[in-house]
Backbone as XML, in Angstrom:
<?xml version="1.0"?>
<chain id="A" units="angstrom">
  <residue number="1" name="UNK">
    <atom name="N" x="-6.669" y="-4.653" z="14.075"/>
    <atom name="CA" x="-5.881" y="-5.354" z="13.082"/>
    <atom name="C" x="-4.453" y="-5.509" z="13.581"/>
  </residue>
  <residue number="2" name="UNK">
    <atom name="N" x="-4.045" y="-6.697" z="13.340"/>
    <atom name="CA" x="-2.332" y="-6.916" z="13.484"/>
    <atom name="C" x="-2.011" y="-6.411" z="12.501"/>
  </residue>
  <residue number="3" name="UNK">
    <atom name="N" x="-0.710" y="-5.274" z="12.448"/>
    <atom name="CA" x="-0.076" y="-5.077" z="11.421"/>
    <atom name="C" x="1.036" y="-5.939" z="11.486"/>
  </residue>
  <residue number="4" name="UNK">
    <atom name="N" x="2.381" y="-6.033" z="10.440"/>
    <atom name="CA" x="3.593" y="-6.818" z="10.666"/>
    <atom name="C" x="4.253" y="-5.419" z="9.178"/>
  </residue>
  <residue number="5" name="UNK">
    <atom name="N" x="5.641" y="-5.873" z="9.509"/>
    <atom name="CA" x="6.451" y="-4.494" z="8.924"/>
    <atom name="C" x="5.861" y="-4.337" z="7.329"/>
  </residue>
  <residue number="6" name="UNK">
    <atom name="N" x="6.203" y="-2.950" z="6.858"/>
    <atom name="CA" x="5.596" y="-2.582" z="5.955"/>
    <atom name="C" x="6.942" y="-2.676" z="4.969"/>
  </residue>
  <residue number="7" name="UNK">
    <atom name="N" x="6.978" y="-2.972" z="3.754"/>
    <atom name="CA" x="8.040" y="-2.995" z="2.567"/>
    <atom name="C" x="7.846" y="-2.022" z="1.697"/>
  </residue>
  <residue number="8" name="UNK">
    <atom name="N" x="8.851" y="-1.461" z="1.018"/>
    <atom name="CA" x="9.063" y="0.101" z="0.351"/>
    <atom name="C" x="9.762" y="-0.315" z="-0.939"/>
  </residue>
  <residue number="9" name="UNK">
    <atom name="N" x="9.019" y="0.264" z="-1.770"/>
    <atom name="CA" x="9.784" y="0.251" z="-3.190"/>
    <atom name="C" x="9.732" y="1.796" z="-3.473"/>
  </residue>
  <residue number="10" name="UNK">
    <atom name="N" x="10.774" y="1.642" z="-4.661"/>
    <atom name="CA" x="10.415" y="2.895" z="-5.635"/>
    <atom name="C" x="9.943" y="2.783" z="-7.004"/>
  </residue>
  <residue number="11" name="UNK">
    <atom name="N" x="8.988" y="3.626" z="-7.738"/>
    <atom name="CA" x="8.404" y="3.429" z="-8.522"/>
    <atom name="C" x="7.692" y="4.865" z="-9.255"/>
  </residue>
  <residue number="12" name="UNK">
    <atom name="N" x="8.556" y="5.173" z="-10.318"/>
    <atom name="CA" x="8.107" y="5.959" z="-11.387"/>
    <atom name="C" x="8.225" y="7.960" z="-10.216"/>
  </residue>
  <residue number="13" name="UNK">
    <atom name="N" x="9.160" y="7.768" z="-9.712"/>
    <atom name="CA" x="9.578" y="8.879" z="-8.551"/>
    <atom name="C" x="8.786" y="9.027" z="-7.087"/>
  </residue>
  <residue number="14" name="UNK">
    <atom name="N" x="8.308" y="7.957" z="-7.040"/>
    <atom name="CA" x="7.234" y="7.795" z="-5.512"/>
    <atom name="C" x="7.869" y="6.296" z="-5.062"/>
  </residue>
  <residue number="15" name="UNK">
    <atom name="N" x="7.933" y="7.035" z="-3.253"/>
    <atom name="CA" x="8.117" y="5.411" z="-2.643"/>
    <atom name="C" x="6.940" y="4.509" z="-2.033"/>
  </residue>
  <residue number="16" name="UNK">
    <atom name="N" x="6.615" y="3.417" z="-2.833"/>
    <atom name="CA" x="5.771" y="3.131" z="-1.992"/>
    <atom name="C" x="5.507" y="2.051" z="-1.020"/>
  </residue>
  <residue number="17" name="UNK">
    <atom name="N" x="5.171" y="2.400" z="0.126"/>
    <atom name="CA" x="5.112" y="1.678" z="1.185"/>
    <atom name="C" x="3.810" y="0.975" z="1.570"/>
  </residue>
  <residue number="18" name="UNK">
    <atom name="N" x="3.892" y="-0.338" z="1.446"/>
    <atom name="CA" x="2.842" y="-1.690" z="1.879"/>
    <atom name="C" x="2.519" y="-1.921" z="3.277"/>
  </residue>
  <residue number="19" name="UNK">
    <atom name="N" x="1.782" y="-2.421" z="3.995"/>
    <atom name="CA" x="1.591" y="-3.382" z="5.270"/>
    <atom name="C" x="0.513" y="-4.164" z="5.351"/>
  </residue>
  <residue number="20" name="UNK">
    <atom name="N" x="0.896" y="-5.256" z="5.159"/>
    <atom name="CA" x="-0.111" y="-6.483" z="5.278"/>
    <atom name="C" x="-0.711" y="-5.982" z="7.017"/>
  </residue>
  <residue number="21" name="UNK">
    <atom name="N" x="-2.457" y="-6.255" z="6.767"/>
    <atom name="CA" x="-2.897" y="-6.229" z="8.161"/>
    <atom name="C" x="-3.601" y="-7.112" z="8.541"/>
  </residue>
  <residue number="22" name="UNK">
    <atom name="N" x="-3.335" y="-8.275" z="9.550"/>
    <atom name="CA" x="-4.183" y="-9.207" z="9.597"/>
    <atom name="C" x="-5.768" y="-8.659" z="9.966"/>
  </residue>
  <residue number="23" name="UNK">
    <atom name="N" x="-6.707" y="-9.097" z="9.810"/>
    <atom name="CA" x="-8.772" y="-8.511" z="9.994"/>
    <atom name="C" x="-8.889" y="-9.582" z="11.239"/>
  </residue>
  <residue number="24" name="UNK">
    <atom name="N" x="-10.238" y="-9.367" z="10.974"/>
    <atom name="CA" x="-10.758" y="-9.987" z="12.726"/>
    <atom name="C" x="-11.363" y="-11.267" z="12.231"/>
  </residue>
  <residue number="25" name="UNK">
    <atom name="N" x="-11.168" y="-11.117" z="10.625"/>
    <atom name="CA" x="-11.622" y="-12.872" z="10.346"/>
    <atom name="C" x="-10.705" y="-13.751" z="9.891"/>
  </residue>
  <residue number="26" name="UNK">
    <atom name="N" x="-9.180" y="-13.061" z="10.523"/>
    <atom name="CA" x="-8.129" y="-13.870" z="9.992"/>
    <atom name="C" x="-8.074" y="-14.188" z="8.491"/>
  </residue>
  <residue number="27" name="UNK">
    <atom name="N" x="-8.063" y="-13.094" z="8.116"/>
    <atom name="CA" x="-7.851" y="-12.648" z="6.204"/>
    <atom name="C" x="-6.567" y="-11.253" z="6.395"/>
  </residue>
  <residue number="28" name="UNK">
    <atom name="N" x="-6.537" y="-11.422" z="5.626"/>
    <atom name="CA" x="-5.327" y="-10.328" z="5.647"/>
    <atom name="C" x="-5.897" y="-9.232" z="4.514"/>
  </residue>
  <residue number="29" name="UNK">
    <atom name="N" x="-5.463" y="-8.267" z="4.909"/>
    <atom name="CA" x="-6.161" y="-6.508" z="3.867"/>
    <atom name="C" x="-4.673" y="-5.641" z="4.019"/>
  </residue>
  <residue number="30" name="UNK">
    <atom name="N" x="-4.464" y="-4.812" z="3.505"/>
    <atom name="CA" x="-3.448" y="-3.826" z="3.421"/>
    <atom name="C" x="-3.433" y="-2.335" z="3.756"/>
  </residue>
  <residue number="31" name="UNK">
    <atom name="N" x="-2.408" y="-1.452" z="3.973"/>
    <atom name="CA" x="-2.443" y="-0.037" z="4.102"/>
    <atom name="C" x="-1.265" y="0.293" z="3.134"/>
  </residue>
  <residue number="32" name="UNK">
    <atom name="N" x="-1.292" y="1.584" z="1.920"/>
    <atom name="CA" x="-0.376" y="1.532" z="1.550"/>
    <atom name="C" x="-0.292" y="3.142" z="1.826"/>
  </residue>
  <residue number="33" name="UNK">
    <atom name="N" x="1.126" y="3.157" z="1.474"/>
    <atom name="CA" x="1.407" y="5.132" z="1.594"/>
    <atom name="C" x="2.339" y="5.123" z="0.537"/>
  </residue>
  <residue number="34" name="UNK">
    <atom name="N" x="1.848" y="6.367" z="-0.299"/>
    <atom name="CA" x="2.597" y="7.261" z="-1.204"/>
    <atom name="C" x="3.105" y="8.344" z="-1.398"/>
  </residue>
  <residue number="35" name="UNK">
    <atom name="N" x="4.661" y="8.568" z="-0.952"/>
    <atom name="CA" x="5.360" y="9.363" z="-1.181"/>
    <atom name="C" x="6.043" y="10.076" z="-2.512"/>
  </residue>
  <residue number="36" name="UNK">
    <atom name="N" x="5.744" y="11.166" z="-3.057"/>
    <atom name="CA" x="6.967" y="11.787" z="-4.366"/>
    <atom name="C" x="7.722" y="11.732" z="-3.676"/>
  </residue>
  <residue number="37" name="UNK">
    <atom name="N" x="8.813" y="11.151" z="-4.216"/>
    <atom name="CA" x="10.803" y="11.999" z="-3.797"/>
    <atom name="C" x="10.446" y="13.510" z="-3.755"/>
  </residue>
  <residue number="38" name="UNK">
    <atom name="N" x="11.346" y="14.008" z="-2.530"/>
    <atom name="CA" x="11.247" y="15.347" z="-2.559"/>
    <atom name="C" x="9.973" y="16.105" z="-1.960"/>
  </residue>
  <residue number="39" name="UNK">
    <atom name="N" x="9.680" y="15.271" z="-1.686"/>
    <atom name="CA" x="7.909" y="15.838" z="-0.654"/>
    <atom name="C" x="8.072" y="15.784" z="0.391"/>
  </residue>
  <residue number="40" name="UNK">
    <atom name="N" x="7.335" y="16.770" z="1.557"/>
    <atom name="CA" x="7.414" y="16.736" z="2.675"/>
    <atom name="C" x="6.142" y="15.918" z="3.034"/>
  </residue>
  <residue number="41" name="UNK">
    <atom name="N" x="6.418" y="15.355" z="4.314"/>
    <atom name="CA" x="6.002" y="14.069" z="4.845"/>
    <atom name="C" x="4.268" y="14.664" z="5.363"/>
  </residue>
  <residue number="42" name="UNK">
    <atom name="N" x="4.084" y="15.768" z="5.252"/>
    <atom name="CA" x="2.670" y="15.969" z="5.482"/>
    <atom name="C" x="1.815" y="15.824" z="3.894"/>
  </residue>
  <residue number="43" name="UNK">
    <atom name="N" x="2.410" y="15.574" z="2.535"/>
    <atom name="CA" x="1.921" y="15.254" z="1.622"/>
    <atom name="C" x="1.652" y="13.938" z="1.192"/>
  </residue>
  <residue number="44" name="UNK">
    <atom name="N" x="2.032" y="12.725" z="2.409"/>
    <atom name="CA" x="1.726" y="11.518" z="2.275"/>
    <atom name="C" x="0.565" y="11.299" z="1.452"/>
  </residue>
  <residue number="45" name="UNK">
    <atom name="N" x="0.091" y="10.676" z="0.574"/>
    <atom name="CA" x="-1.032" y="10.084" z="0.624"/>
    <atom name="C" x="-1.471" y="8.325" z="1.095"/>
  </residue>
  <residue number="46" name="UNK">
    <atom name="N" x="-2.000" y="8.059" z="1.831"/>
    <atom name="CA" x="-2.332" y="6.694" z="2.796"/>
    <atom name="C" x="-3.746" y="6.112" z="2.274"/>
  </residue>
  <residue number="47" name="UNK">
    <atom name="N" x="-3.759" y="5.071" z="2.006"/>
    <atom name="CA" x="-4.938" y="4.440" z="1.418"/>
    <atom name="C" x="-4.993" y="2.784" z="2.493"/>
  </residue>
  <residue number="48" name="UNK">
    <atom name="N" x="-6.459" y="2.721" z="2.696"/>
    <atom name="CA" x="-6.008" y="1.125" z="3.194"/>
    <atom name="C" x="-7.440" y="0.515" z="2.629"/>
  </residue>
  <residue number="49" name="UNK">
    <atom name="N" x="-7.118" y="-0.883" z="2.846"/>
    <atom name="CA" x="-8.137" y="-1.881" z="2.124"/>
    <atom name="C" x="-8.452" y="-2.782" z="3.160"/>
  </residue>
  <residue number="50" name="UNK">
    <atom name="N" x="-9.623" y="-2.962" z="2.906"/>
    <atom name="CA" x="-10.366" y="-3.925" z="4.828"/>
    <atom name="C" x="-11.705" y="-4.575" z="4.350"/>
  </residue>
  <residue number="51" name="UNK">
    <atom name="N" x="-11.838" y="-4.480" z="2.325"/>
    <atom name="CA" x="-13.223" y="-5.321" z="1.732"/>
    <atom name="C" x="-12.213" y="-6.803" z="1.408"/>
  </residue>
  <residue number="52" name="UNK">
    <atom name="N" x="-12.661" y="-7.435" z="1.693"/>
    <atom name="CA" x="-12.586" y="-9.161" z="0.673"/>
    <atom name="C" x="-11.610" y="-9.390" z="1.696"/>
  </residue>
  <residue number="53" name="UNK">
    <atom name="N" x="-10.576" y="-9.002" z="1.672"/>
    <atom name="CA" x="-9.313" y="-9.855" z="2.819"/>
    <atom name="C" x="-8.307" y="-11.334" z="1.639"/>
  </residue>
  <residue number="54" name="UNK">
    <atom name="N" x="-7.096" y="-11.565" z="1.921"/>
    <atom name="CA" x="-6.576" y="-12.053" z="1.250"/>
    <atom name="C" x="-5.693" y="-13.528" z="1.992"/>
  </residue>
  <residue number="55" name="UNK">
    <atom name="N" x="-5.699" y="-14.666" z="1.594"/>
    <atom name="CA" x="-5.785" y="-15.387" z="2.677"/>
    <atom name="C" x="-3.890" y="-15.695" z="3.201"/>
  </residue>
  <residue number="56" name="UNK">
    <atom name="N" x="-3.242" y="-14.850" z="2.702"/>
    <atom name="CA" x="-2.003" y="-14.657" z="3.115"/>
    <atom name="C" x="-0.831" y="-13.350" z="3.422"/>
  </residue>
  <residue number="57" name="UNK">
    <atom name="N" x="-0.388" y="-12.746" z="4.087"/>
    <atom name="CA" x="0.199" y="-11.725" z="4.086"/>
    <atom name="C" x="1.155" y="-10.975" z="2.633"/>
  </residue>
  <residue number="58" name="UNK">
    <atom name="N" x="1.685" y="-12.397" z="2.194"/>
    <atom name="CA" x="2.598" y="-12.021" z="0.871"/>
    <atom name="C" x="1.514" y="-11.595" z="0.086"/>
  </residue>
  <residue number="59" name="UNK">
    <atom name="N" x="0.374" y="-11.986" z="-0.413"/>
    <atom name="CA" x="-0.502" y="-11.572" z="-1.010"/>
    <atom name="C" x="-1.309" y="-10.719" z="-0.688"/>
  </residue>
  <residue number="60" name="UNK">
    <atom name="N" x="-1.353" y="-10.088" z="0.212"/>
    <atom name="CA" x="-1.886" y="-8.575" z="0.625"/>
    <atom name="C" x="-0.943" y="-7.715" z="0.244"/>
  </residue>
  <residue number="61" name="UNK">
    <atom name="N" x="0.395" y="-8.157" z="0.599"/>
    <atom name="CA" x="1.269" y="-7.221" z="0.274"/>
    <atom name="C" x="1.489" y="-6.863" z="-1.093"/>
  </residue>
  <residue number="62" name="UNK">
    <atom name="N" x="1.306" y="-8.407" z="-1.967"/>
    <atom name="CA" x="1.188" y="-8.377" z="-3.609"/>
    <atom name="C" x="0.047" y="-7.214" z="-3.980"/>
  </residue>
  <residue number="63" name="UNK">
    <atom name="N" x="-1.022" y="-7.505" z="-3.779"/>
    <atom name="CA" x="-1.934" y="-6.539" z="-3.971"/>
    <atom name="C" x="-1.823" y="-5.416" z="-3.784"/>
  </residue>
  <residue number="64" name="UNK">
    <atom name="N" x="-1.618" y="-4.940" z="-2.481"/>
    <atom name="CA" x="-1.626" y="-3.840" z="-2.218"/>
    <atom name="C" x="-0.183" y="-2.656" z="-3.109"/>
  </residue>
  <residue number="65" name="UNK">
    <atom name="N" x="0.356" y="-3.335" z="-3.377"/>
    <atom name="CA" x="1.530" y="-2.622" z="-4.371"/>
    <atom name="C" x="0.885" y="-2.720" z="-5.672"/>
  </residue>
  <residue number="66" name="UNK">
    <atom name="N" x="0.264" y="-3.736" z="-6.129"/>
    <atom name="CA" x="-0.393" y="-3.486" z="-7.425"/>
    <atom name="C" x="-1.314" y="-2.394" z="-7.504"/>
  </residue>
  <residue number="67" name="UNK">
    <atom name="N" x="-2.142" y="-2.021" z="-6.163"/>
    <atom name="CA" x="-2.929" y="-0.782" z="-6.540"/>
    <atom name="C" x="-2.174" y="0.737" z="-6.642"/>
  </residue>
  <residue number="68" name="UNK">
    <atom name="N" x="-1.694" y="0.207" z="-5.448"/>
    <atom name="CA" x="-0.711" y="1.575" z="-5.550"/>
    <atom name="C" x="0.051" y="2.010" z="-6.712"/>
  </residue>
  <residue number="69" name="UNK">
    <atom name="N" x="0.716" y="1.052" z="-7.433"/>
    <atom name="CA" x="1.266" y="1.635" z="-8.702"/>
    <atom name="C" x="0.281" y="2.208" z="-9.460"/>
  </residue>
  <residue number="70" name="UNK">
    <atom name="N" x="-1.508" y="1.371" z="-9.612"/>
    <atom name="CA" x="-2.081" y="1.589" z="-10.649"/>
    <atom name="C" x="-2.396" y="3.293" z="-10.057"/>
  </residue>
  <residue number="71" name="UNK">
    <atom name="N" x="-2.670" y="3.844" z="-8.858"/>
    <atom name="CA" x="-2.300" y="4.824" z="-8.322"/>
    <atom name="C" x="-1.604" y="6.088" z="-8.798"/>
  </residue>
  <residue number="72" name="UNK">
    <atom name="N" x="-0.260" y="5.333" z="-8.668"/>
    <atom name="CA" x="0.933" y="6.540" z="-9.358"/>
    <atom name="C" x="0.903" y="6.754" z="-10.568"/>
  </residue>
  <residue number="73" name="UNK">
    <atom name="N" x="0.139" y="5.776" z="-11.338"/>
    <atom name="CA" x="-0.165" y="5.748" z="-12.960"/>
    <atom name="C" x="-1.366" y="7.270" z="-12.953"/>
  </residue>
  <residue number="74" name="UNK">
    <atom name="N" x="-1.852" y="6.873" z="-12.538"/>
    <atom name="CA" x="-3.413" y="7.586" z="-12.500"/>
    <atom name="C" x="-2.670" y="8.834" z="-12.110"/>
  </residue>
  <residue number="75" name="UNK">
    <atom name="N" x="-2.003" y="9.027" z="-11.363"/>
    <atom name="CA" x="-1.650" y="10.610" z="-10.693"/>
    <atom name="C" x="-0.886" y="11.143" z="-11.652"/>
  </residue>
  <residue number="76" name="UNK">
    <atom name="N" x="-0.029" y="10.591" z="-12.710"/>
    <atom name="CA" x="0.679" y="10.913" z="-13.483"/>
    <atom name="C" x="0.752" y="11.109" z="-14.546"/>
  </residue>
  <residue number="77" name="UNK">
    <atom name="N" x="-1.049" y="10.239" z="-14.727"/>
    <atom name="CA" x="-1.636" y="10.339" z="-16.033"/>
    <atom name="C" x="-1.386" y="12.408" z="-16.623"/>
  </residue>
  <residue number="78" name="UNK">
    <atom name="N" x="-1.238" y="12.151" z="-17.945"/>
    <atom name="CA" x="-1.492" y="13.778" z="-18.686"/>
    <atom name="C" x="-2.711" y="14.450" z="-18.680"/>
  </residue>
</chain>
């Protein structure tokens, strides 16, 4: 996979970091990583996506931040 740079937000005390990856059928899929503020970097959690493919990078990247939040929701759930 081609990767190209990854973009970082913050969100609900976690940063999270995107990278559109181009596939081998010229679709684009994502890797995201989730950091808490205040965590050491061996508590990353890294998720990536490589089903369906998305036919543009901005929109891998769209996606892939949409899961991830639904993510930090879920981890934070009570």
């Amino acid at each position: 996979m081609n990767d190209i740079t990854a973009r970082s937000e913050q969100y609900r005390g976690f940063t999270i970091s995107v990278t559109p990856q181009k596939d081998n059928d010229d679709l684009w899929d994502f890797t995201y990583r989730l950091q808490r503020e205040g965590e050491p970097e061996a508590q990353v959690i890294t998720r990536s996506r490589t089903l369906g493919g998305y036919a543009a990078p901005e929109t891998a990247y769209t996606a892939g931040l949409e899961v991830a939040r639904t993510e930090v929701d879920n981890l934070l759930r009570p």
